[in-house]
Every structure is written in structure tokens, then in C-alpha cells.
C-alpha positions in Angstrom: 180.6 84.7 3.0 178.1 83.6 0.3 180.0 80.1 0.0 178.9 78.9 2.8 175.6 78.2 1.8 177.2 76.2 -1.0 176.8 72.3 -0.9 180.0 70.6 -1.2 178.7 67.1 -1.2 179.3 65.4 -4.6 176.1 64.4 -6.0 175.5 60.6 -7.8 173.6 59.6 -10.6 170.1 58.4 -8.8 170.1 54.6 -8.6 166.3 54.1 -8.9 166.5 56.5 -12.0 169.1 54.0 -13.6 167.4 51.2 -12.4 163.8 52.4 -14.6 165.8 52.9 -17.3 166.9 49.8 -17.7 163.6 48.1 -17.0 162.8 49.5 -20.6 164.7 48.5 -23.5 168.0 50.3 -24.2 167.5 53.6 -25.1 169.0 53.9 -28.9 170.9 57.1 -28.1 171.7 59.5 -31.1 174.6 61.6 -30.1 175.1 64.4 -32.5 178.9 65.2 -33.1 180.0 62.7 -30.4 183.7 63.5 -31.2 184.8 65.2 -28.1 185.8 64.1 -24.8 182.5 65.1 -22.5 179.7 63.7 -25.1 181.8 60.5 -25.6 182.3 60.0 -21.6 178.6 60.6 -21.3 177.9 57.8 -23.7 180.2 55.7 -22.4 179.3 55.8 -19.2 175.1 55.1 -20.1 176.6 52.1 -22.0 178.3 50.9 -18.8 175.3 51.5 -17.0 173.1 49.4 -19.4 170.6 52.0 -20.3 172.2 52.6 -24.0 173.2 51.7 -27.3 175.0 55.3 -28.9 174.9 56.2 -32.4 178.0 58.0 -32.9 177.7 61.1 -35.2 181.3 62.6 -36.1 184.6 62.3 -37.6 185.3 58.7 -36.8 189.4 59.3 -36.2 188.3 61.8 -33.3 185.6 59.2 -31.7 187.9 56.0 -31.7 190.4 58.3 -30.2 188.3 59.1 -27.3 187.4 56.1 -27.0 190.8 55.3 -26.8 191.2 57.1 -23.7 188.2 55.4 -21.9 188.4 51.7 -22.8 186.0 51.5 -25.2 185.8 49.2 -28.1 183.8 51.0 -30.3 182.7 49.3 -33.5 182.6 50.9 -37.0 178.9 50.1 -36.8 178.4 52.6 -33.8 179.9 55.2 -36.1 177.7 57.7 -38.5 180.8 59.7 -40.6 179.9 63.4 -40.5 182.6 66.3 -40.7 181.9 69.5 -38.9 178.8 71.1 -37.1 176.4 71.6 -40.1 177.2 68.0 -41.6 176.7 66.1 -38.0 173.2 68.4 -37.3 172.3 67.4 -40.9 173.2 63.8 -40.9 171.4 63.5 -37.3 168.2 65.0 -38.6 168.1 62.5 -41.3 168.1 59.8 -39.4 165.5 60.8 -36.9 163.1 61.3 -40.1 164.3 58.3 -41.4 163.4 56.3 -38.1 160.3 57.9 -37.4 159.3 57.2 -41.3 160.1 53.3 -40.2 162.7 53.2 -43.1 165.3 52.5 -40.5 165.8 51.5 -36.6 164.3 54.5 -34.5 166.2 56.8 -32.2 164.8 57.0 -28.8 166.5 60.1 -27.6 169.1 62.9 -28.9 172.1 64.3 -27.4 173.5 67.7 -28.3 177.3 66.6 -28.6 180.8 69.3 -29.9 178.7 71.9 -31.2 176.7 74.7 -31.2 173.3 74.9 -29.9 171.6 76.8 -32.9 173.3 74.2 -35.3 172.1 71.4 -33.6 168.5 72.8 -32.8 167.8 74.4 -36.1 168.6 71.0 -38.0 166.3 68.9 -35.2 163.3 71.3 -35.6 163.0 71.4 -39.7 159.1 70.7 -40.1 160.7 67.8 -42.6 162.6 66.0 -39.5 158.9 65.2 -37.4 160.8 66.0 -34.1 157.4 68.5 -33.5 154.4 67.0 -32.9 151.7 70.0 -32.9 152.6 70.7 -29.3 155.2 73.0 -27.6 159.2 71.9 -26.7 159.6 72.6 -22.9 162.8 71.8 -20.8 162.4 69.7 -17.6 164.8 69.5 -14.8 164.2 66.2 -12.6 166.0 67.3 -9.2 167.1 64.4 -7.4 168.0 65.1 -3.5 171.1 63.6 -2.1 169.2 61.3 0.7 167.7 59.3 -2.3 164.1 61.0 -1.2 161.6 61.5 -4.6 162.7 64.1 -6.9 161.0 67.5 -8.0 160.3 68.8 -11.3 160.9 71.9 -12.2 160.1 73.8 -15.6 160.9 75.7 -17.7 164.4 76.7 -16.6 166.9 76.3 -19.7 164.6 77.0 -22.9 161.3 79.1 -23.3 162.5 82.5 -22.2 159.1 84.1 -21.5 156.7 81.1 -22.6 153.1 81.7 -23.1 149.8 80.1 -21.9 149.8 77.4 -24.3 153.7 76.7 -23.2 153.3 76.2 -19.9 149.7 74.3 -20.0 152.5 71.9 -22.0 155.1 72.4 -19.3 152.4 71.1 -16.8 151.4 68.6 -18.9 154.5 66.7 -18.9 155.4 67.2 -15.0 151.7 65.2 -14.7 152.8 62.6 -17.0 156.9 62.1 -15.9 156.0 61.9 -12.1 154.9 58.8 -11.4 157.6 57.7 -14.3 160.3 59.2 -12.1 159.1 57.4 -8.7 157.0 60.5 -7.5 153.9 59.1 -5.4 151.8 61.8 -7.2 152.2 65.4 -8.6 151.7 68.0 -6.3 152.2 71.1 -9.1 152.8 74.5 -7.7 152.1 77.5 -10.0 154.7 79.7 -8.3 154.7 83.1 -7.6 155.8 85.9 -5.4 152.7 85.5 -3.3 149.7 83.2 -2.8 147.0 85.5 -3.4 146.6 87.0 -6.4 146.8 90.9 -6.6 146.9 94.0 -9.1 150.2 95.2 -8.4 151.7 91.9 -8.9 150.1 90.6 -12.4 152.8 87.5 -12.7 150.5 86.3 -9.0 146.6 86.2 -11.3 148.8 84.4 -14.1 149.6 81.8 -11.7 145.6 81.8 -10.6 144.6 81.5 -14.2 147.2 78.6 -15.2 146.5 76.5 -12.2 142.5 76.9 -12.7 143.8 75.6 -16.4 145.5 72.6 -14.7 142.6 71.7 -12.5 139.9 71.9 -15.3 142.2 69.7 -17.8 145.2 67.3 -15.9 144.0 64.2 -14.0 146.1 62.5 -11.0 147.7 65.8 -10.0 146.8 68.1 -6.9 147.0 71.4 -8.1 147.7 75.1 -6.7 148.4 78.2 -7.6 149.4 80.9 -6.8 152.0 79.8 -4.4 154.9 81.2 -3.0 158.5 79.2 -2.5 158.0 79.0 1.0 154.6 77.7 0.9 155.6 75.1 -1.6 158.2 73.4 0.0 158.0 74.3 3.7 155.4 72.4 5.8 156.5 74.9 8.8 155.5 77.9 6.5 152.5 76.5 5.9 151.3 75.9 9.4 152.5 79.5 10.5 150.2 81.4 7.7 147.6 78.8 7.8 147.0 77.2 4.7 146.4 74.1 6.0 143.7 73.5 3.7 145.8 73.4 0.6 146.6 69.4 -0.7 150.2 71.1 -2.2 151.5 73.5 0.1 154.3 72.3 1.6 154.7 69.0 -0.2 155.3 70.4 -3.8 157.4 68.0 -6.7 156.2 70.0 -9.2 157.2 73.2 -10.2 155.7 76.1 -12.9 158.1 78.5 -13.1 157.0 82.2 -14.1 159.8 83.1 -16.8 163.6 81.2 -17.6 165.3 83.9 -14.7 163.1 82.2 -12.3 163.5 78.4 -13.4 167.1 78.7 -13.7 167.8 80.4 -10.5 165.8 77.8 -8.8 167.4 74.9 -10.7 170.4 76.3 -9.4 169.5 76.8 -5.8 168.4 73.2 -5.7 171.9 72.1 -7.3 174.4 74.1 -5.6 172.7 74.8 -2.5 170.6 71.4 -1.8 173.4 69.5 -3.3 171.1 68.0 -5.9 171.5 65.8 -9.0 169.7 67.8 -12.0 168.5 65.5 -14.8 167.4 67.8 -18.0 165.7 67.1 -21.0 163.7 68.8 -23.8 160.0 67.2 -24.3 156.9 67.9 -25.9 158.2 66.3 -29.1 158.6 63.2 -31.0 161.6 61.9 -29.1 163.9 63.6 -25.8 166.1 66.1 -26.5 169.5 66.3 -24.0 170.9 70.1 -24.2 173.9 68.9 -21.5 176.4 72.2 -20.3 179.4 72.1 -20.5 179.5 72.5 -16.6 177.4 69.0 -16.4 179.3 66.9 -14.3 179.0 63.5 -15.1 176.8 62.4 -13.0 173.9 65.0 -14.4 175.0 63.8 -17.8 174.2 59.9 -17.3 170.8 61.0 -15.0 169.8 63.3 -18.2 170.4 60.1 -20.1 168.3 57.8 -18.4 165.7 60.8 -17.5 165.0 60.2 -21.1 164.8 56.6 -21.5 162.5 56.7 -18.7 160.8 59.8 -20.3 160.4 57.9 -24.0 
């Protein structure tokens, strides 16, 4: 049966993660429609950890009520009044213009709370809001093992469907800068693919070639290659069988450029369920972090997405 292959150890928030979060200042956490039991737990539990100080976006009755529940004195203070989706997205966005404008204390990150993800996103990306910076939004996973071994990176998995050159130059990008950030020695970025030779017949493979020649002509402090199967990526025994000892990535990637979504998310996955993994997301490529937590988060991804992106400010 299929789940056997499924990882039943429960995976914890990386202690190293938490621990360079909170050599940086507390992340000021904006957490948009925080009335709800999941988004408040979250924020509780980064508040605990001393990696952040939440600005509550909601109806207030709703978050002292859950607060209630967990033992938190929450101060009025903490509180932003907003009823409903639109009113919460729309009262978030302001203040993200208003801190980046310097008119009020900046955000450092923002957490999609009880509400819908076109709500929240269309209010963050108004050209008014200065959440876009000229570049592109890409989602990161940061994969952390359960041995406490360095992490992988994998993009894009949860937002650019079928993302363009210019998308994944950025995705790259940001796996080059986060790594060292996230306790990777270096970044060993595979450009996967289905094989490590490109071909005719398989034009996702000469995409690959093309976007790690990119990477090599414009990223410094990475090792580079591409394209490169799974097997070669990750599997130093693969590696020696076919012979590619030559290659500085194969079999020790971190880093990983994922074709289309299917692919990223299925490998996201794989890592999570099958490796028993702790998956850290966040949105980058833009003035400040976005968290887009699931519902199926459990907590320990949420609070790792958390202090992904204090580390990641």
C-alpha cells in the first residue's frame, strides 16, 4: 500500500531557523484578518518564540476571544479594527503603504489570516500599496529535514503556474540570496528536468540549459547546473553510477528550479510527507514577505514560515 512510504514522524519547527530569527529584531508581523483560531495560534506561538510583535487586523471581539482560548493577553494596541474580508485586506494595505512611506512604524512581513486568497492578494498588490518593487513575486519553500541537516530550497511550488524566463531568473535569485541566510554552506541550484542532457523531444530539458547558462553568467556564490535530473540532484550514488563526477551540484543539490507549479508542488510534497520534512513558505521578490499558510499547515510549518521571513527581511 502507498502509505507505507508515508512519514509518520511529526516534524518541529527548526531550532537554528528560530534561533536567526531572533538574532534580528522582532519581526513586526501584520496578520491580515487574524480573527480565527489557526492565524491567531500562529501568532501566538512566534510571540512565544520571540521572533514577533503581531499587528492584529479583525474584529476585535473575535481576536480577544481566541486569545482567550490560548492565554494570551492581548492589548487593544495589538488590535487594527476591520470587519470582514474586503475591510481587513483594505486596512492591511494601508498600513504597509503607510510604513513603507515612513508615516508610520514598518511592517516586516504579512500573513494571509480568515480570508480569501484573491481578497487578500489583490489588496497587497495595488501599484498604490509599494509591495512590488519592479521585480517578480515567487513562492519559496525552505525544506527542513528531520535530522536538523541544512535545508533545501525549492521554487516555485505554490504561486507562478507556468512562470516565465524573467520569473524564474527571480526564483534563482532569491534561492542565491536566502541560502546562506538559512544556514546552507553554499547554493548548489539544480535547474531540474526530466533528463541531464538536453534534447528535441523533451523541450522543458534545453529550458533548463538556457536558465542555468542565465544563472552562471549573472548569480555569484552559487554552483550552478542544469539540466539535471531528481536523481542526479540529490543522489551521490546516482551520480557515481552514470558518471557525472565532474559536476560541483550533482548529488549535493539545496537548491531547486522547478519547471512549472505541478512539479514544485509535487516535490514540496514528496519532501513533506515522504522525507518527513518541515516546509517553511513564503512569497518574495517584493518589498516585504508574504506568508500564504494552508489550512493543512500544521503548526509547526506555520511558526518556521514565520521566522523564514524574519530571517528572509
Amino acid at each position: 500500500m502507498s502509505a507505507g512510504f508515508i512519514n509518520k514522524v511529526k516534524a518541529a519547527c527548526p531550532p537554528d531557523l528560530l534561533n536567526r530569527a531572533k538574532a534580528r529584531d522582532k519581526c513586526r508581523l501584520l496578520v491580515v484578518r487574524a480573527s480565527a483560531p489557526l492565524p491567531m495560534q500562529a501568532s501566538f506561538d512566534a510571540v512565544q518564540a520571540g521572533i514577533a510583535e503581531p499587528v492584529l487586523v479583525g474584529e476585535p471581539q473575535k481576536i480577544k476571544a481566541e486569545a482567550d482560548k490560548l492565554g494570551w493577553d492581548v492589548h487593544n494596541d495589538m488590535i487594527v479594527p476591520a470587519t470582514g474580508e474586503a475591510e481587513a485586506a483594505a486596512v492591511s494595505a494601508d498600513l504597509i503603504r503607510s510604513g513603507l512611506a515612513g508615516d508610520s512604524p514598518a511592517i516586516g512581513a504579512v500573513m494571509k489570516g480568515q480570508l480569501h486568497t484573491d481578497v487578500f492578494m489583490g489588496a497587497l498588490l495595488d501599484k498604490t500599496v509599494g509591495l512590488r518593487t519592479g521585480g517578480r513575486l515567487v513562492h519559496l519553500f525552505a525544506i527542513f529535514p528531520p535530522d536538523g541537516s541544512a535545508p533545501v530550497l525549492v521554487s516555485d511550488a505554490a504561486v507562478n503556474v507556468s512562470p516565465d524566463d524573467k520569473t524564474k531568473q527571480q526564483s534563482m535569485a532569491e534561492m542565491v540570496r536566502l541560502s546562506t541566510l538559512i544556514g546552507q554552506d553554499r547554493a548548489r541550484l539544480a535547474v531540474l528536468s526530466a533528463t541531464e542532457t538536453p534534447i528535441d523531444s523533451m523541450p522543458a530539458s534545453q529550458e533548463a540549459a538556457r536558465q542555468a547558462d542565465w544563472a552562471r553568467d549573472n548569480l555569484s556564490g552559487a554552483d550552478i547546473s542544469g539540466p539535471l535530473s531528481l536523481d542526479l540532484a540529490l543522489s551521490e550514488a546516482s551520480v557515481a553510477l552514470k558518471g557525472l563526477t565532474d559536476d560541483p551540484v550533482a548529488g549535493r543539490a539545496n537548491c531547486f528550479l522547478m519547471p512549472e507549479i505541478v512539479a514544485g508542488n509535487l516535490l514540496y510534497k514528496a519532501f513533506v510527507y515522504l522525507g518527513g520534512g518541515c516546509a517553511a513558505g513564503i512569497v518574495v521578490g517584493g518589498s516585504i514577505p508574504v506568508l500564504l499558510t494552508s489550512r493543512a499547515d500544521p503548526p509547526e510549518a506555520r511558526l518556521a514560515s514565520i521566522a523564514l521571513a524574519a530571517v528572509a527581511r
